[in-house]
C-alpha positions as CSV (number, residue, x, y, z in Angstrom):
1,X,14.5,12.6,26.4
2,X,14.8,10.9,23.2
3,X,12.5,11.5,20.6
4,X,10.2,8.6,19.8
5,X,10.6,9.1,15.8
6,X,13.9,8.8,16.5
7,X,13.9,4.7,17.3
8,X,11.8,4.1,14.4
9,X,14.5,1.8,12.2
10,X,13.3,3.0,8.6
11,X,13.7,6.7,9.5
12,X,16.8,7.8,8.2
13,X,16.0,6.1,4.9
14,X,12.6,7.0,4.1
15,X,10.0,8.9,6.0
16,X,8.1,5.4,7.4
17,X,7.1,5.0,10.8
18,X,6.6,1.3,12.0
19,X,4.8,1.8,15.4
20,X,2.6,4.5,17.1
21,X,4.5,5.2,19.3
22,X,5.9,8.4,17.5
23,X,2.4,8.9,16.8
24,X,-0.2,10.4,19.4
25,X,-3.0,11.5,17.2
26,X,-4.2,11.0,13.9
27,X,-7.0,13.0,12.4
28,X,-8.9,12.1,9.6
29,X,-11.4,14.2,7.1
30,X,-14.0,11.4,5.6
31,X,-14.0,11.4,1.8
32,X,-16.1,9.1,0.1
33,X,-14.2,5.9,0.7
34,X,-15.6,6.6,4.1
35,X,-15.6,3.0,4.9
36,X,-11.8,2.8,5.1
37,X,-11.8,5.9,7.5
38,X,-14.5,4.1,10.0
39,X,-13.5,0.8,9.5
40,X,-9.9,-0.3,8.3
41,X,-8.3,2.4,10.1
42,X,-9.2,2.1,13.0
43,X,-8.5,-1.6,13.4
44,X,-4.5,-0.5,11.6
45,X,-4.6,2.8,14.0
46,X,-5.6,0.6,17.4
47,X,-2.8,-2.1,16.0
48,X,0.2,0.6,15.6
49,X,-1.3,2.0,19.2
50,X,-2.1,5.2,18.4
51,X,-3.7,6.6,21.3
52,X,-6.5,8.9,19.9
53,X,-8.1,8.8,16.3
54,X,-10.2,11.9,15.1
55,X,-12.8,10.8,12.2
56,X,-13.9,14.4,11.2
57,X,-17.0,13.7,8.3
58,X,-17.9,17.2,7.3
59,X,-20.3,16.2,5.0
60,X,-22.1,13.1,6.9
61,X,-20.7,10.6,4.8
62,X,-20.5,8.0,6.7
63,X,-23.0,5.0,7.2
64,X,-25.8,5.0,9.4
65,X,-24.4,2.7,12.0
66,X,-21.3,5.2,12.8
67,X,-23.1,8.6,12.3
68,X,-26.5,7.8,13.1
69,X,-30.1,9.1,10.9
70,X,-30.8,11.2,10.0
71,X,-27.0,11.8,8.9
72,X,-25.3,15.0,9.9
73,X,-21.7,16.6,10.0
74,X,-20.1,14.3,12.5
75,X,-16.5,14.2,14.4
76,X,-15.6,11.0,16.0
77,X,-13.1,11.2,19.1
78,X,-11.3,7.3,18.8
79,X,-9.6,6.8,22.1
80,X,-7.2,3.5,22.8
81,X,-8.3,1.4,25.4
82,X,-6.6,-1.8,26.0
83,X,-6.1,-2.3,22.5
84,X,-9.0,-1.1,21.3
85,X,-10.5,2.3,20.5
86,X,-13.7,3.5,22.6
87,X,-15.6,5.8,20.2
88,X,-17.2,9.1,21.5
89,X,-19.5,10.9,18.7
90,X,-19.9,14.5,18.5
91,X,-22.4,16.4,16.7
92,X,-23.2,19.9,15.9
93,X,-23.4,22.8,18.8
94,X,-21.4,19.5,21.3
95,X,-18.4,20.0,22.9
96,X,-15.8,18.7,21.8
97,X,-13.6,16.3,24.6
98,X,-9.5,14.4,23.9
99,X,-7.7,13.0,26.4
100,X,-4.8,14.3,24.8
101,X,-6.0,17.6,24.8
102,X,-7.8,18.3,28.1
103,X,-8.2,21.8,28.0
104,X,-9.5,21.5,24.4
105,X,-12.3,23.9,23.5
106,X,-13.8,22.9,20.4
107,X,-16.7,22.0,18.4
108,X,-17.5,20.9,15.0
109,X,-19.4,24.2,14.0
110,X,-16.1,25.4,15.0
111,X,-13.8,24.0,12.4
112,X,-16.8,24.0,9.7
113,X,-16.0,24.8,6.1
């Protein structure tokens, strides 16, 4: 089985991937250019085909519409679905669910700082 980072045609020259398909998950911690983590990446995440995007806000950050009032530590499971990501929001004391990771047993008071 050949490694997937392996096709990727700017490898060997610099460490620059040009498709998701090397890529299954990326996770993201929300800083306060939150919009880019809710908004521009996940239309450039959906367009490499990354199959699952983790938006983990610690500090509620984000805007109303994606984490809901009042704001709260949220963690937002992105999966691909033709194309597009289908966004599952989790909360505090909620179990965490990934495709990826089915057996996963996780929730954000978990992985609190």
């Amino acid at each position: 089985m050949k490694l997937s980072w392996l096709t990727e045609p700017l490898w060997e020259k610099q460490p620059v991937l040009t498709s998701g398909k090397a890529i299954r998950l990326v996770a993201e911690v929300v800083s306060t250019n939150w919009q880019d983590d809710y908004a521009r990446k996940v239309e450039e995440y959906a367009l490499l085909g990354i199959s699952e995007y983790w938006i983990v806000d610690f500090r509620g950050l984000g805007g109303i519409a994606f984490i809901g009032k009042p704001k709260q530590p949220t963690f937002i499971v992105c999966q691909l679905v033709n194309g597009e990501y289908a966004q599952q929001r989790y909360q505090m004391g909620e179990a965490i669910a990934s495709t990826l990771f089915p057996g996963l047993n996780l929730r954000l008071d978990d992985i609190m700082p």
